[in-house]
Structure formats: C-alpha cells, structure tokens
TORZA-561349 format. One line per field, with one value per residue (C-alpha): residue number from 1; x, y, z. Coordinates in steps of 0.001 Angstrom, whole numbers. Example, Ala and Ser with C-alpha at 12.3 -4.5 7.8 and 13.67 -1.06 7.14 Angstrom:
2
n	c(1, 2) .
u	c(12300, 13670) .
v	c(-4500, -1060) .
w	c(7800, 7140) .
***
This chain:
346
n	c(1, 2, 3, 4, 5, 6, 7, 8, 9, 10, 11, 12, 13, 14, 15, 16, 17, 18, 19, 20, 21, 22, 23, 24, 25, 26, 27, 28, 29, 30, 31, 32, 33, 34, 35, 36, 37, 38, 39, 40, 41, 42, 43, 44, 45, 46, 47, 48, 49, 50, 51, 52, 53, 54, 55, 56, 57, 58, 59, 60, 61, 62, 63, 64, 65, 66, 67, 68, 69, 70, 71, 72, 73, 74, 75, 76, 77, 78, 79, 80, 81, 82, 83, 84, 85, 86, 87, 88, 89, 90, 91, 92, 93, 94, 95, 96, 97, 98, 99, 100, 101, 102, 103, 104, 105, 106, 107, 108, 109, 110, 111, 112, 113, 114, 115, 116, 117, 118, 119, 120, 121, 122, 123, 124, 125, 126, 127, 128, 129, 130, 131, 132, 133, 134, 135, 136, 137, 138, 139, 140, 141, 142, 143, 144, 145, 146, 147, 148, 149, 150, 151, 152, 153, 154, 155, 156, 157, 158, 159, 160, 161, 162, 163, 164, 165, 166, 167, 168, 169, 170, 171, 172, 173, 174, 175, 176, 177, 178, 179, 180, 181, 182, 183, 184, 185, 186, 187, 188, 189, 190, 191, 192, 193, 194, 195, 196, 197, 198, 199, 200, 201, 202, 203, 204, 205, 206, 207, 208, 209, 210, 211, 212, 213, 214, 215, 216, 217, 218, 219, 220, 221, 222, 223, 224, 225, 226, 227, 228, 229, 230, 231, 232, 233, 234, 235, 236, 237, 238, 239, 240, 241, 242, 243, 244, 245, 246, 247, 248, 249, 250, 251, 252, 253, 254, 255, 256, 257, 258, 259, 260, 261, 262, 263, 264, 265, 266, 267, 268, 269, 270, 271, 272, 273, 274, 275, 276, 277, 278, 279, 280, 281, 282, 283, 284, 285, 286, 287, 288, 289, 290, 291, 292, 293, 294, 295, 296, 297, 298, 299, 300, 301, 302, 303, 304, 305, 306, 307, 308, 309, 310, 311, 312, 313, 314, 315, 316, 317, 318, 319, 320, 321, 322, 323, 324, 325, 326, 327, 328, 329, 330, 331, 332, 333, 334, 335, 336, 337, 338, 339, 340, 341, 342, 343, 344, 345, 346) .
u	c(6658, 7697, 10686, 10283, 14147, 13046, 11162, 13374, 11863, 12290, 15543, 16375, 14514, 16949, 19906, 20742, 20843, 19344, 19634, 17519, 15352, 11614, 8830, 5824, 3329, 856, -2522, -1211, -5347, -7496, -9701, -7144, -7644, -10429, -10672, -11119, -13613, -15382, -14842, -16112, -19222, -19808, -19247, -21482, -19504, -15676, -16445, -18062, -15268, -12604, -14461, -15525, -12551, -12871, -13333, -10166, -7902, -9237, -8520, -5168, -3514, -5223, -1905, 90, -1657, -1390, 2138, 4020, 5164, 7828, 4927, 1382, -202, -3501, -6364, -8113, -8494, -6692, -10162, -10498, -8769, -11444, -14292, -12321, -12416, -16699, -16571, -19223, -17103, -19134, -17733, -19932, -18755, -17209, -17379, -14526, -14645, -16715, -16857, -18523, -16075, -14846, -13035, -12437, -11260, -13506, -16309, -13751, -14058, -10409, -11347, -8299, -10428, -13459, -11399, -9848, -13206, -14075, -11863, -11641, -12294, -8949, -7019, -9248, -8175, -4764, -4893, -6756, -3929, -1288, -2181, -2506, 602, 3838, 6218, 8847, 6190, 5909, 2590, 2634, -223, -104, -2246, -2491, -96, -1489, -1275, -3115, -5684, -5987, -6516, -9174, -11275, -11039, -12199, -14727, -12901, -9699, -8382, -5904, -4788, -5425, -6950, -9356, -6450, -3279, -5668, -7238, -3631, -2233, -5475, -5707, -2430, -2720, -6941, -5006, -2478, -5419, -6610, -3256, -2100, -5345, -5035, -1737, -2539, -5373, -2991, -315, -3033, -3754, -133, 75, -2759, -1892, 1719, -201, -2355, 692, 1555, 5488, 5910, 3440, 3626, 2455, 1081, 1177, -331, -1003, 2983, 3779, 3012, 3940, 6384, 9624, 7834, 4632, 6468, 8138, 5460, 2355, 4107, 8211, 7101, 3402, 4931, 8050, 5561, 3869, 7116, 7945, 4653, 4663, 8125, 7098, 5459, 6941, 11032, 12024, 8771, 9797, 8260, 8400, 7342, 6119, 6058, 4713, 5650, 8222, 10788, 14392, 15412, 11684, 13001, 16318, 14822, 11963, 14685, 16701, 14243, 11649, 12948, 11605, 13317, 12777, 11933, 9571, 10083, 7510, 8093, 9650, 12678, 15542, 16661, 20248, 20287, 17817, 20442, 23173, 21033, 19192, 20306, 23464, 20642, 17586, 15957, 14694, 11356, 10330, 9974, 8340, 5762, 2617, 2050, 5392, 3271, 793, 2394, 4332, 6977, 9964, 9289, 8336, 12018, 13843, 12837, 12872, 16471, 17618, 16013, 17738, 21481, 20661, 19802, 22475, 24343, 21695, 19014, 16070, 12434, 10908, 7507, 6218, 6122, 2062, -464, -1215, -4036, -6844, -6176, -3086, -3441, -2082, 42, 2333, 2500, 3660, 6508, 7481, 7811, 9560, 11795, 12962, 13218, 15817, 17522, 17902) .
v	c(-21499, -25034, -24998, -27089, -27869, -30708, -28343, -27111, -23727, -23172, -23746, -21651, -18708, -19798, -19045, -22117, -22439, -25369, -26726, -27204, -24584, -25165, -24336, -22963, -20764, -18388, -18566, -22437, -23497, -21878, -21821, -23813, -26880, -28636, -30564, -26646, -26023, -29221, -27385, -24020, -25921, -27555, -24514, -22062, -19034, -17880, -16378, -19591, -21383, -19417, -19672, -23250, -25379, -28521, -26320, -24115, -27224, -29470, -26680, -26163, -29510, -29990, -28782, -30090, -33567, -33584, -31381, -32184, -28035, -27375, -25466, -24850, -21525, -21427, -20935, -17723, -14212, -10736, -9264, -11529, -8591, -5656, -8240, -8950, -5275, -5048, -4188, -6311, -7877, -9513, -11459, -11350, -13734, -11464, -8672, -9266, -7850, -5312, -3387, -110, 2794, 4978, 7497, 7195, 4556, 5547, 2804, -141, -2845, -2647, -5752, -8736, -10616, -10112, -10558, -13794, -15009, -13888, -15571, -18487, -20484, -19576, -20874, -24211, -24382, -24112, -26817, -29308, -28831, -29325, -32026, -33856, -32053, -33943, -32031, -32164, -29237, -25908, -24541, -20967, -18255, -14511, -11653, -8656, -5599, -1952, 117, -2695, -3495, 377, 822, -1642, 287, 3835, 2723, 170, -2397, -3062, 286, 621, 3842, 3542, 7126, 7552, 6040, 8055, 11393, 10014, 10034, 13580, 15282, 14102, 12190, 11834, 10385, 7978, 6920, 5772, 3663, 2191, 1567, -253, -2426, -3091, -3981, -6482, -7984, -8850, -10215, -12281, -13351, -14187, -16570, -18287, -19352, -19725, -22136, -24067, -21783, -22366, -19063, -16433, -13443, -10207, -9203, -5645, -5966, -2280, -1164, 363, 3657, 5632, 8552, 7607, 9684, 7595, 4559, 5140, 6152, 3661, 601, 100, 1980, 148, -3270, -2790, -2152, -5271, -7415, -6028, -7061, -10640, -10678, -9617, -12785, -15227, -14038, -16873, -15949, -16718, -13525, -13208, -9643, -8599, -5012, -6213, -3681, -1737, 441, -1169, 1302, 260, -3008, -2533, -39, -2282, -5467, -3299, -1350, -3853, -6646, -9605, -12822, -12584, -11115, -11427, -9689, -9499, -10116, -7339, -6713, -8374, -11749, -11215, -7810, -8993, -11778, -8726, -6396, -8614, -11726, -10755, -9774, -11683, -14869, -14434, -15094, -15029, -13974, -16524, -14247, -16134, -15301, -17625, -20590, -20138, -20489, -23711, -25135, -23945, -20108, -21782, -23909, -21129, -18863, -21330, -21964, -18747, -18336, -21315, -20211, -16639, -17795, -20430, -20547, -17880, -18234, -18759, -19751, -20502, -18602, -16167, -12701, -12625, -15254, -18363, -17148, -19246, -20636, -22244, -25403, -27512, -29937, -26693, -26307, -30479, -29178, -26026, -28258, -31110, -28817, -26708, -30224, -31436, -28486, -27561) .
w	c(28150, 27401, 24573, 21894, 21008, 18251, 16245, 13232, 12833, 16349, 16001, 13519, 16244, 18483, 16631, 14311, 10622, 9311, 5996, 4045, 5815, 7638, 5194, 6266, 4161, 5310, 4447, 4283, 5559, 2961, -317, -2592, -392, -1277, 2642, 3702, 1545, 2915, 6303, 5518, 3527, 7040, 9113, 7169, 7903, 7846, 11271, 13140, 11528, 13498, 16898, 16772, 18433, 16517, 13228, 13543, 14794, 11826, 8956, 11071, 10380, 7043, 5287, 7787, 6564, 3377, 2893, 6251, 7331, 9262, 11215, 11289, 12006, 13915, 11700, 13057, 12374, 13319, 13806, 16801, 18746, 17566, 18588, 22231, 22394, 22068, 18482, 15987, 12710, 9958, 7095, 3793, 1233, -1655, 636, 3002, 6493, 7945, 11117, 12012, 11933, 15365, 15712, 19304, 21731, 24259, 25242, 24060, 26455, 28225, 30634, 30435, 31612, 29540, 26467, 27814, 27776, 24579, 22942, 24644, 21578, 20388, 22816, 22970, 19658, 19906, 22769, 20906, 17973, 20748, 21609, 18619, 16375, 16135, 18261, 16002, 14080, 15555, 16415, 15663, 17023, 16000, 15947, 13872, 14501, 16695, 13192, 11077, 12946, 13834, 10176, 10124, 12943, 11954, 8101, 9097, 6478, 4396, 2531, -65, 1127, 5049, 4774, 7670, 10079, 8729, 9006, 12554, 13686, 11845, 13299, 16887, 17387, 20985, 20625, 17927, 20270, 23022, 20261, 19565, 23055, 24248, 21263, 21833, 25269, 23931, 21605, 23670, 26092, 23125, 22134, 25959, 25850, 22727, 24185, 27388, 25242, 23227, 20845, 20249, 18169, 17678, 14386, 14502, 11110, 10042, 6765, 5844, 6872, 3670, 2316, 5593, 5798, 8075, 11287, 10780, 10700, 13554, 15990, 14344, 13657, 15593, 18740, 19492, 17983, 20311, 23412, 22750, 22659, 25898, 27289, 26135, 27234, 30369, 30974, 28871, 28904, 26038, 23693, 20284, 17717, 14261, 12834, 9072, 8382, 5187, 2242, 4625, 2909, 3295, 5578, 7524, 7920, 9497, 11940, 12428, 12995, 15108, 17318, 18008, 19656, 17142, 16967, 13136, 10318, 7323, 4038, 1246, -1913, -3294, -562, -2227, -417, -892, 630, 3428, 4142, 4355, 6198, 8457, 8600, 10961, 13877, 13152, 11594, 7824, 6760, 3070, 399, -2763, -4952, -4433, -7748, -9032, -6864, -9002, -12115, -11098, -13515, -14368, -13030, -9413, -9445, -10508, -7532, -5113, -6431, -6131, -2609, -1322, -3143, -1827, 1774, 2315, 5709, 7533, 9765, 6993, 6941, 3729, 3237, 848, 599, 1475, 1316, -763, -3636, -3871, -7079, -6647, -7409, -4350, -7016, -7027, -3306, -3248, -5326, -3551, -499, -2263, -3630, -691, 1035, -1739, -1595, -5076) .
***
C-alpha cells in the first residue's frame, strides 16, 4: 500500500495531532446535496448508482467539490458484501433495504474470486476517484462490520432490536458463528481490494453495536472485527482502520479500542468527548462525535458544539465527524459553516 504522508487525516492515523483537525462527515454524498440528487435522478436507482463507476466516483467528490474534506469516503453500500456472497438486495424508495432472510450460511458463495468479480465496480470506482482526488485528501473505503451485516441477513432488513440475529446466535451459536466467519472472510477480501484499489484508509461500520450484553459483545462484534484486522493486515502490514461500534457502552469502547487492533476510533454521539479523549485517546485516533441533529439546527447551537469539540479535543489525535450520518434535511449552508468553523478553529 502506497502511504500518503501529505494527507492530514492520515496523519493524524499515523500518530500526529494536527490542529485544527481533518473534517470529514459520513453520509458526506447524499440526499441534502442537490448535485446528488441530480445523480440519483440520472441513475434511476440507489443500487445502479453504487455499481456504476462513473456514478459512485462523481457523487464521491461532489462534497469534496463544493466543501473541500479532509477526506472523501467512497460512495457505496455495506450490502455490497451480502450480494458478493450470492444473496439478492433490493432498495425500494421509502422502504430501505431488503434481502430474503437465512438462517444458515450454507449455500453462500465462499469463492474470493467470484466476489472479486462481483464487485468489481467498486474498486473501478475507487480507481477512477484516485486518480482524479488531490492527494493531499484521503480516499477512504470501508465495509460494514461481521455482527451488522449479520443482523441484516438473519432479519431480511434493518431491525431496531436485531431480534432474529441475537436469537440465531443464543440458539445455534456455533451455525451463527459459520455465518459470521465467512462474512468476515468476504469483508476483509473487500477491505483488501479497496486499498488494493487506492483506498488510503478503509472503516468498518458496525451500526447495530449497541444493545448487546458484555458476552455478546465480545464474541459478535471485538472477536470477528479483530479477525478481520488481522486478515487485511495480513496483506497490507501498514493498513490504516478506523472502527465504529456505533452505540457501544463505554466500557464497549475501551475493550473494543484495546482488543481489536484499529488505528482509531469513532464514538457516536452520546459517548462523552472529554472522557473519550481520557479513555481512548492515549491508544488510538478519535473520531466524532457532532449530533447530526445540532447540523441541522445551525446557528448558535451548531458553534457551540463544534466549540466545545475542538476545546475538548485539543492536543489529541482527532478527526472531526459526527456521531452517525448527515440527515437529509440539513441544509448544506450549515455544513459550509461546520467546515469553516472547525477550519478557524474556534
């Protein structure tokens, strides 16, 4: 893997506080842009959007364009790893994600090489952005975490209470654990091929962390996330990782920081910054934590906690994000001041 030493985010995986600190956001290519809704218009469907190449690198550097990151994430999907794996995913508008349900891992395709090929169009992508981002901006892949993704496959969809997955794995721990290993093995495959492809820095997104007794924790989302660090690491010894145990309990996140091997850290919005400075910041990068919800209301609310995020963070390893994703209706005048103001250093 090719280091990118100009890149300030990457510098501040590497071990070096920067101030002020890179901004990046995720869900930073989406609905509240109105040159991505000019995309999706053109694309006809969130799905052909994410495996057309010259789609998913245009919606890329849109914010990158008109805000000037620190990084820009690829624009894709974590369901990209159920499809490499032979499963169908559809995407209704107002519907969200869909997938039929199993309850086995038996028949998943298990083929490297057929998933390389599969998604193919996500690593043209991330080429074609290459080539055309400044390299003083990181290019950042990622891939949704074992557990999350798991979650998504035993339900058939999104779940507010992960149900059919947490009693998958308490019934039949050892069928569950087939079904987390060969997805762990397909998304490290994944991770490989994105850094393979240019990716500088890639994030593993466990977005349905929270809610899981201390045992759970342990064995769905630090052990399978740890075994796919290992693997990319395997291959690529320097690959730069960023984890998000989103909605972790504090005690989560330090054994999650301590056990897994990431290079750093996100924290949602309701882990305290000043004791994830104190807790984490001593081991790991710190990713976070602005309530998307602040972004939306702008004015004095939005300089206030960007303020005390920036007085909170000073002198450790820090990348500005948010605790989850942009919202659709944030209007992107807002997101021009977030940056401006993280930029100033206020």
């Amino acid at each position: 893997m090719k280091l990118v030493e100009s890149a300030k985010l990457l510098k501040v995986l590497d071990g070096a506080v920067q101030s002020p600190p890179p901004i990046w956001l995720m869900r930073q290519a989406g609905r509240y842009l109105p040159e991505y809704r000019a995309s999706r218009a053109k694309a006809g469907s969130f799905w052909t959007m994410c495996m057309t190449p010259e789609l998913a690198a245009e919606v890329t550097l849109q914010p990158i364009r008109r805000f000037g990151f620190d990084a820009a994430i690829l624009f894709s999907d974590i369901l990209v790893v159920p499809f490499a794996l032979g499963r169908d995913v559809k995407f209704e508008d107002g519907e969200g994600p869909s997938l039929v349900p199993l309850d086995s891992a038996d028949g998943l395709d298990c083929d490297p090489g057929a998933w390389k090929k599969k998604l193919a169009p996500v690593y043209d992508a991330l080429t074609l952005v290459r080539a055309t981002l400044d390299r003083n901006t990181a290019l950042l892949g990622f891939a949704g975490a074992p557990w999350t993704l798991a979650t998504y496959m035993a339900a058939g969809k999104g779940s507010s209470d992960q149900r059919a997955a947490k009693l998958w794995g308490y019934r039949d721990p050892q069928s569950f654990q087939a079904l987390l290993d060969v997805l762990g093995d397909c998304i490290a495959a994944h991770l490989i091929a994105q850094i393979d492809a240019g990716a500088d820095a890639v994030q593993v997104f466990d977005s349905w962390a929270s809610g899981l007794p201390a045992r759970a924790f342990d064995d769905w989302v630090i052990t399978p996330t740890k075994r796919v660090v290992e693997k990319v690491r395997a291959v690529h010894p320097k690959a730069r990782i960023i984890g998000f145990p989103r909605a972790a309990t504090l005690q989560g996140y330090e054994q999650f920081t301590a056990d897994t091997g990431v290079d750093a850290v996100s924290i949602d919005t309701a882990a305290p910054i000043s004791w994830a400075v104190d807790r984490l910041g001593k081991k790991v990068a710190v990713q976070g934590n602005l309530d998307p919800l602040v972004l939306l209301a702008g004015g004095r609310a939005l300089a206030e906690a960007v303020d005390d995020l920036l007085t909170a963070t000073r002198g450790t390893r820090f990348i500005f994000n948010l605790g989850h994703g942009v919202v659709p209706e944030i209007p992107v005048e807002h997101v021009a001041e977030l940056v401006a103001r993280v930029r100033v250093g206020h």
